[in-house]
C-alpha positions as CSV (number, residue, x, y, z in Angstrom):
1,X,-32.4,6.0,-30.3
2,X,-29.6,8.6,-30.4
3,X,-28.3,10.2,-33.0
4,X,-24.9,9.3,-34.5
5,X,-23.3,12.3,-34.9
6,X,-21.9,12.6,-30.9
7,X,-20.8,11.0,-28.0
8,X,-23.5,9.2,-25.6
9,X,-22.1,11.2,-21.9
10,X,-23.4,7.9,-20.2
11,X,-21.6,5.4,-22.1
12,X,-18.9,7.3,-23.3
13,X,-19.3,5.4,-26.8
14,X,-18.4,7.2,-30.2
15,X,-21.3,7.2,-32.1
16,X,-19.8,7.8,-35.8
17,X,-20.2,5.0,-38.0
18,X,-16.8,2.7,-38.1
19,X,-16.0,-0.9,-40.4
20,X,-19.0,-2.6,-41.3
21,X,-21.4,-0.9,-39.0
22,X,-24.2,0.9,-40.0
23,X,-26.7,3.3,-37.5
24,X,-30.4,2.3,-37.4
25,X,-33.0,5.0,-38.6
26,X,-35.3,6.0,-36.4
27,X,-37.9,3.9,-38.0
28,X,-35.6,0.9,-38.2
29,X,-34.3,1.1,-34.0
30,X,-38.6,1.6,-32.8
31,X,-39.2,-1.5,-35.2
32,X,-36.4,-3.6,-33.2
33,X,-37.2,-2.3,-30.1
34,X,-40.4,-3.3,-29.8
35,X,-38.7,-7.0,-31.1
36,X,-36.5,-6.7,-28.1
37,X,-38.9,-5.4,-24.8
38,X,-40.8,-8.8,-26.2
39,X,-37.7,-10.7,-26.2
40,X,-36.6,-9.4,-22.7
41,X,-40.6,-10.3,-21.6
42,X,-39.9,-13.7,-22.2
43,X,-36.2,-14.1,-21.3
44,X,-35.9,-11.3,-18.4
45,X,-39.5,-10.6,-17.2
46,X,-37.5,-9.0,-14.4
47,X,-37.0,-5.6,-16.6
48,X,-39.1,-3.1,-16.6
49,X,-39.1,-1.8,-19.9
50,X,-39.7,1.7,-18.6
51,X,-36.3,1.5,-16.9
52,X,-34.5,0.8,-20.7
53,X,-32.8,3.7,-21.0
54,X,-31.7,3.5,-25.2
55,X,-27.9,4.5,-25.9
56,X,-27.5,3.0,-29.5
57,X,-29.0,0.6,-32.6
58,X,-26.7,-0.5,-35.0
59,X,-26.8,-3.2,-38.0
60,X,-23.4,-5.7,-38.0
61,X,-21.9,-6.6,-40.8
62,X,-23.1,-9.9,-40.3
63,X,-26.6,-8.7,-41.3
64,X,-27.2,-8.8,-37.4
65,X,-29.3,-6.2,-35.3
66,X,-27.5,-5.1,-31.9
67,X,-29.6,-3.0,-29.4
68,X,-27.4,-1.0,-26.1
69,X,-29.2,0.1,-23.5
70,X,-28.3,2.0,-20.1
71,X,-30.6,2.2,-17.6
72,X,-32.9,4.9,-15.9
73,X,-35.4,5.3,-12.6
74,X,-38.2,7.8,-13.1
75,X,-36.2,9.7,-15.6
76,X,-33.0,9.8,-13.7
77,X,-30.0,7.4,-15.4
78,X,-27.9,4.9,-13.1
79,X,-24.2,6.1,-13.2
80,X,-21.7,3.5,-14.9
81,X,-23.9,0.7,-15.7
82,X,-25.8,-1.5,-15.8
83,X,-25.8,-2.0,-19.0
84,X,-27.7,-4.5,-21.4
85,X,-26.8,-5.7,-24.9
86,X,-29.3,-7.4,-27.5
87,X,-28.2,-8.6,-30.6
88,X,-30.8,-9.8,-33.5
89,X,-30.6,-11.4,-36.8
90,X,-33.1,-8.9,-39.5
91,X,-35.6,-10.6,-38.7
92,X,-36.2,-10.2,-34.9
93,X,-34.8,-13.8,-34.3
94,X,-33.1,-13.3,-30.5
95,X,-29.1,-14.1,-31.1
96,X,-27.5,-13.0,-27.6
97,X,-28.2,-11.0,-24.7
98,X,-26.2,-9.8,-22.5
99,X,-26.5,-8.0,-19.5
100,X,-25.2,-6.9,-15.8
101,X,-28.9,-5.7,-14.5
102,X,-29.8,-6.8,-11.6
103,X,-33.0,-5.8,-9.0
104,X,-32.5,-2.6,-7.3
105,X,-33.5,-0.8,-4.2
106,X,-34.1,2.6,-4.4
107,X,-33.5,5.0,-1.3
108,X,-35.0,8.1,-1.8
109,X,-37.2,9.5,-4.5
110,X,-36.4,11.7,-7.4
111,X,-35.9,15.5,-7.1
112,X,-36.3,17.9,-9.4
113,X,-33.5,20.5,-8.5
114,X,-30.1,20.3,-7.4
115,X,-29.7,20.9,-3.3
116,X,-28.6,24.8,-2.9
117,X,-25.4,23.5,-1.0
118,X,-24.2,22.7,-4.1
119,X,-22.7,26.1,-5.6
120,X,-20.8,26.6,-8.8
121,X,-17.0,26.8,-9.1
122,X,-15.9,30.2,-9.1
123,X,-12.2,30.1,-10.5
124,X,-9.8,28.2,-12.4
125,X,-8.0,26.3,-9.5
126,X,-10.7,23.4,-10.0
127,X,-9.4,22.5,-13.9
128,X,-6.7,20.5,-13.9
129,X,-4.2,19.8,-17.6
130,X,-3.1,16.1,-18.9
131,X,-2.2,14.4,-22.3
132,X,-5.2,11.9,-22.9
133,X,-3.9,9.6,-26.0
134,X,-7.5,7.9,-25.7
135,X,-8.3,11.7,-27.2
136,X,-5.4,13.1,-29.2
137,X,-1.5,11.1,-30.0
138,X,-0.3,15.3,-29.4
139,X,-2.9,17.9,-27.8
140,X,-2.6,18.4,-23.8
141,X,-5.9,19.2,-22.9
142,X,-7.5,21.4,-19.8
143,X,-10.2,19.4,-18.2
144,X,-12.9,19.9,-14.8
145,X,-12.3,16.6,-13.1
146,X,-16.4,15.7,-11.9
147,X,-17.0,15.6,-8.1
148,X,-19.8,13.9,-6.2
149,X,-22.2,14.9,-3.7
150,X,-24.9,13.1,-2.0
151,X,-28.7,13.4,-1.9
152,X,-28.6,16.3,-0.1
153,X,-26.1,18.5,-1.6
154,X,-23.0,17.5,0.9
155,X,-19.4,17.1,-1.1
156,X,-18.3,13.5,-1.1
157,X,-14.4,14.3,-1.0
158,X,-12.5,12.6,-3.4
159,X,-8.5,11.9,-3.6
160,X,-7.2,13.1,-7.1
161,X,-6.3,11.1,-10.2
162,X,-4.5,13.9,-11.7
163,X,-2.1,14.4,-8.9
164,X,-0.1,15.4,-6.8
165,X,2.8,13.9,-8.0
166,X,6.0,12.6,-6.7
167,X,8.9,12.3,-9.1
168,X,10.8,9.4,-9.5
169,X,15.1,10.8,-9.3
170,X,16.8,8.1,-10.7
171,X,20.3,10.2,-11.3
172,X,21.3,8.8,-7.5
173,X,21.3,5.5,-8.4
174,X,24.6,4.9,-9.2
175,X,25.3,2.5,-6.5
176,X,23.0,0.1,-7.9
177,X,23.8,-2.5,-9.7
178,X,22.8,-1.6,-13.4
179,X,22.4,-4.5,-16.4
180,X,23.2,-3.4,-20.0
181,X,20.0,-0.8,-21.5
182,X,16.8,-3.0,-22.2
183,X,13.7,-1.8,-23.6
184,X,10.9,-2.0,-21.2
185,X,8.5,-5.1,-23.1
186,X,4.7,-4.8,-22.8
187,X,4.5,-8.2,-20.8
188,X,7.4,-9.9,-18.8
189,X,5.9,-12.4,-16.5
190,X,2.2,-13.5,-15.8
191,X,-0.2,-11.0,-14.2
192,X,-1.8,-12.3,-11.3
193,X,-5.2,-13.1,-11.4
194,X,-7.9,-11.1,-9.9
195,X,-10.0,-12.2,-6.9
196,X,-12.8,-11.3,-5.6
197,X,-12.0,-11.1,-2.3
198,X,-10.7,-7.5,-0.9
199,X,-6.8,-7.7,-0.2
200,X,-5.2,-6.4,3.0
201,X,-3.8,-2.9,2.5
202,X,0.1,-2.9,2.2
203,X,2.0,-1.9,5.2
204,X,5.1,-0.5,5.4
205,X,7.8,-2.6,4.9
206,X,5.6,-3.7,1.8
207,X,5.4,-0.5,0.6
208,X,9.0,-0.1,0.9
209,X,10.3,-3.8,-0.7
210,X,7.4,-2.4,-3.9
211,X,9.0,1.0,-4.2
212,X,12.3,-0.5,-4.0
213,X,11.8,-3.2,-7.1
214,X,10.0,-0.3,-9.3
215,X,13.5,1.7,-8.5
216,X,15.5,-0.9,-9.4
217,X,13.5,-1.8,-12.6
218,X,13.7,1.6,-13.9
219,X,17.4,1.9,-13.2
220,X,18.5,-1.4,-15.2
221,X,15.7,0.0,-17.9
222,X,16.4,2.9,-20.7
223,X,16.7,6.4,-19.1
224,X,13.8,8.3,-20.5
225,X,14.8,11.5,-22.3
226,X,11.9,13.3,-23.3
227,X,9.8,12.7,-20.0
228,X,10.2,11.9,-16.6
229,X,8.8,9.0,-14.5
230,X,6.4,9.8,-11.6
231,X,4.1,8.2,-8.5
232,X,0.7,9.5,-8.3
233,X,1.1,11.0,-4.5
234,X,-2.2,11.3,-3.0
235,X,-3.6,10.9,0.6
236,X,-6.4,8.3,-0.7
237,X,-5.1,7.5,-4.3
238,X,-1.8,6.4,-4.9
239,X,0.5,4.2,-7.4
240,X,0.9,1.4,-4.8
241,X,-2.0,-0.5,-4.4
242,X,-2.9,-4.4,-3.0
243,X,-3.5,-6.6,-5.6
244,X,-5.4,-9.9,-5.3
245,X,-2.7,-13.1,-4.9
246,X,-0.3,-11.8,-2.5
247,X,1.0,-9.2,-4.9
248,X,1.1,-5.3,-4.9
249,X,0.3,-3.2,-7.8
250,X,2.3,-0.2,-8.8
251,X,1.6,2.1,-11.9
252,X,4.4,4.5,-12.6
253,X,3.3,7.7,-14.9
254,X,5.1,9.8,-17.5
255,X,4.7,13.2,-17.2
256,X,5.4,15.0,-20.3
257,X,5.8,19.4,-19.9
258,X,4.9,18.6,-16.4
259,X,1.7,16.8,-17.6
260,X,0.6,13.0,-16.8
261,X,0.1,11.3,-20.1
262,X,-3.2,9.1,-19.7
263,X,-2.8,5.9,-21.7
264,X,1.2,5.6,-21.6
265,X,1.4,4.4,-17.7
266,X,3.7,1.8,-16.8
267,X,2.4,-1.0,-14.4
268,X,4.5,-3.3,-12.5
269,X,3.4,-6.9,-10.2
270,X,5.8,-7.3,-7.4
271,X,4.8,-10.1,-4.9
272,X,4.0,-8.5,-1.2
273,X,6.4,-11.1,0.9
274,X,9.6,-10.9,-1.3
275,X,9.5,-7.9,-2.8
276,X,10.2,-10.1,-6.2
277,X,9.0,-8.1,-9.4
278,X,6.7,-10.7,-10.9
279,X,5.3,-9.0,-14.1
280,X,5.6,-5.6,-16.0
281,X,3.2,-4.1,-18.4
282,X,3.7,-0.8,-20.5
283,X,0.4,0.6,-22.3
284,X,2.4,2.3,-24.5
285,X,3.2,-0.9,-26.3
286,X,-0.5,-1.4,-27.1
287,X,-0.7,1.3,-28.7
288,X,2.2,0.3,-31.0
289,X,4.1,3.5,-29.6
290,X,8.3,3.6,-29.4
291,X,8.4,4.9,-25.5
292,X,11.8,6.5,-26.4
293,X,10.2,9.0,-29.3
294,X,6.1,8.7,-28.1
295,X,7.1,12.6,-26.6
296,X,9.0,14.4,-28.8
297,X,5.4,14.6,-30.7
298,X,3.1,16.2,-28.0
299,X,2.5,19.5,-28.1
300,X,3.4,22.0,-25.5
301,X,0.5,24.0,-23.5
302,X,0.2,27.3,-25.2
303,X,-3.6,28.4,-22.8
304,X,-3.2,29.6,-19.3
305,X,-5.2,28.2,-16.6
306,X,-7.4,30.9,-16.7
307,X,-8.1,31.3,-20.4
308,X,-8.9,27.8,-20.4
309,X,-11.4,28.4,-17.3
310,X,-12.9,31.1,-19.0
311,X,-13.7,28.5,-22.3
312,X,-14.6,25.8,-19.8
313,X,-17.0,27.3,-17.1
314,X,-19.9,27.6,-18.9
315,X,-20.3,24.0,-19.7
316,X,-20.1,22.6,-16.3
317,X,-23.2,21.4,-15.0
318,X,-24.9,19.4,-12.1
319,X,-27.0,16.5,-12.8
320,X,-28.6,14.0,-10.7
321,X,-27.7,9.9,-11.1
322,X,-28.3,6.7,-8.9
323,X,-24.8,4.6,-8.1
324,X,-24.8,1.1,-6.9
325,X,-23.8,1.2,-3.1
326,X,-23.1,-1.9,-3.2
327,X,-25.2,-2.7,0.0
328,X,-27.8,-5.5,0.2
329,X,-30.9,-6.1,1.8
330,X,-32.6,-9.3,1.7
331,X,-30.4,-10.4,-2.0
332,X,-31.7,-7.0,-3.7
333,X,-28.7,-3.9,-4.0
334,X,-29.7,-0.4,-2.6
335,X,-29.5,2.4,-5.6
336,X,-29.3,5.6,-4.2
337,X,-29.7,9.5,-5.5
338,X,-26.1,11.8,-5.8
339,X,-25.4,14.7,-7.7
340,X,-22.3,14.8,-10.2
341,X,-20.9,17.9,-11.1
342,X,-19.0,17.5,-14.3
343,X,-18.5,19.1,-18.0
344,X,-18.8,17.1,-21.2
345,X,-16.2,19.2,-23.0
346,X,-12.2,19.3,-22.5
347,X,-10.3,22.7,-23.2
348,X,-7.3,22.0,-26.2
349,X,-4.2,23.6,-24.2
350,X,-3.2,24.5,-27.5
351,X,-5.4,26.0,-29.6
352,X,-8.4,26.6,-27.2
353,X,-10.8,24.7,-28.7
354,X,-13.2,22.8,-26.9
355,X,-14.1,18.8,-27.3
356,X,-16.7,16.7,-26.2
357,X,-14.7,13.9,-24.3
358,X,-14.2,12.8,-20.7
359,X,-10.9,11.9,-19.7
360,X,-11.1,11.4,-16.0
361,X,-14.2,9.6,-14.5
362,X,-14.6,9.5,-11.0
């Protein structure tokens, strides 16, 4: 099992000790694990054991064992999941599994060195810079956002998560009709339910009746005086979005220095036909955070883009994975090889430090 002194890259799971949680010993996690492959024999002969791929053991406080596991092909880990969770009382008794795996087809065999198509980054225009509150309340960080290529080395473009941005001008709103100041609540309304089936994309008078309810909502809402309200812009990737139950999705960003803050978005339900906002939700209330004061406290970027490349480019790395395609053949999914180019660390913009944290996945 892994040590507890880091972060597991696959899982993304802190592995410090926390409230009533204690980290197995190495002699301790082979003793259960041996307890779980012949609990998984019984319950899920379908695992192969040599696909168990261990992330973490840990003893509850309720004197229970839990096991994690990711899961690998021929030495090569699956890419967000599956994932499988075991839990045990002390003395091997089975308590609760829980799991997402599923049989896999795999299309092409293992290799053992990335395709030469794939060539490093050779300057700072790849890095891009964002608050992260999942990492720090204050620190804006400089990051390598990963990108993915196929089996054989070919880029699969991506749109951007971290831009480009379109800011939202809400001086000109003077002809609308504005309501005395409120406070923007974490949850006004009921969030539609998600379904399984794929939504039509919005056209454009959707588009147009979503942007115009998000206007108005910020207009009749506090004016924001440390930051400024923004739509993610891209080609691909934008804030407006079909949601499931006749209803489009829009999550409005606050951009701090010129930088998104990750964790403080604002999302807003407004139903496709009407153009009716149906339900709002603010992260920043979940994080028990005063949206009128959260960014007087974040620090400015001190690091240029290139100092921060200069910290960052040693640490980026390209490493093979299996994804899901989502494709079936005969009941079973098809798993097949890419490459992921990414960096485990995240440049401080302030003091130049590095972290181990991922802040944008792909």
């Amino acid at each position: 099992m892994t040590r507890p002194n880091n972060h597991e890259a696959l899982s993304g799971v802190r592995k410090e000790g926390f409230g009533g949680i204690r980290f197995l010993s190495d002699e301790e996690s082979s003793h259960y694990a041996v307890l779980a492959e012949e609990h998984l024999a019984r319950v899920r002969p379908d695992i192969n054991p040599e696909d168990l791929l261990p992330i973490r053991a840990v003893e509850l406080d309720n004197d229970e064992m839990r096991l994690e596991y990711a899961r690998h092909y021929r030495g090569i880990p699956f890419y967000r999941g599956p994932r499988l969770f075991i839990r045990m009382k002390s003395s091997g008794e089975l308590s609760d599994l829980q799991t997402d795996w599923a049989p896999c087809r795999f299309e092409t065999e293992p290799m053992e060195v990335a395709p030469a198509l794939i060539q490093a980054p050779e300057d700072y225009s790849c890095i891009r810079s964002a608050y992260a509150l999942d990492v720090s309340a204050v620190m804006p960080f400089y990051l390598f956002p990963p990108r993915l290529y196929d089996q054989n080395g070919k880029r699969v473009l991506q749109d951007e998560k971290l831009g480009p941005w379109e800011w939202i001008d809400l001086r000109g709103g003077s002809s609308a009709k504005r309501s005395a100041s409120a406070p923007i609540r974490s949850l006004q309304g009921r969030i539609p339910i998600s379904d399984s089936r794929r939504p039509e994309p919005l056209d454009r008078d959707e588009l147009r009746r979503a942007r115009s309810a998000v206007l108005d909502y910020l207009l009749r809402s506090t004016k924001p005086r440390a930051y400024r309200w923004a739509f993610l812009a891209g080609r691909q990737r934008s804030s407006f979005r079909a949601a499931s139950g006749g209803f489009a999705h829009v999550r409005v960003y606050r951009l701090v220095n010129g930088l998104p803050v990750l964790g403080a978005c604002l999302d807003l339900y407004i139903e496709r036909r009407s153009g009716k906002l149906a339900a709002v939700s603010d992260e920043l209330h979940f994080r028990r955070l005063r949206p009128e004061r959260f960014a007087e406290t974040l620090y400015k970027p001190k690091l240029s883009e290139n100092e921060a490349w200069e910290k960052l480019k040693g640490h980026i790395r390209v490493l093979p994975y299996y994804v899901r395609t989502g494709s079936r053949a005969n009941g079973i999914e098809q798993a097949s090889l890419v490459w992921i180019e990414e960096s485990e660390f995240v440049c401080d913009a302030s003091s130049g430090r590095l972290l181990h944290a991922e802040i944008v996945r792909l």
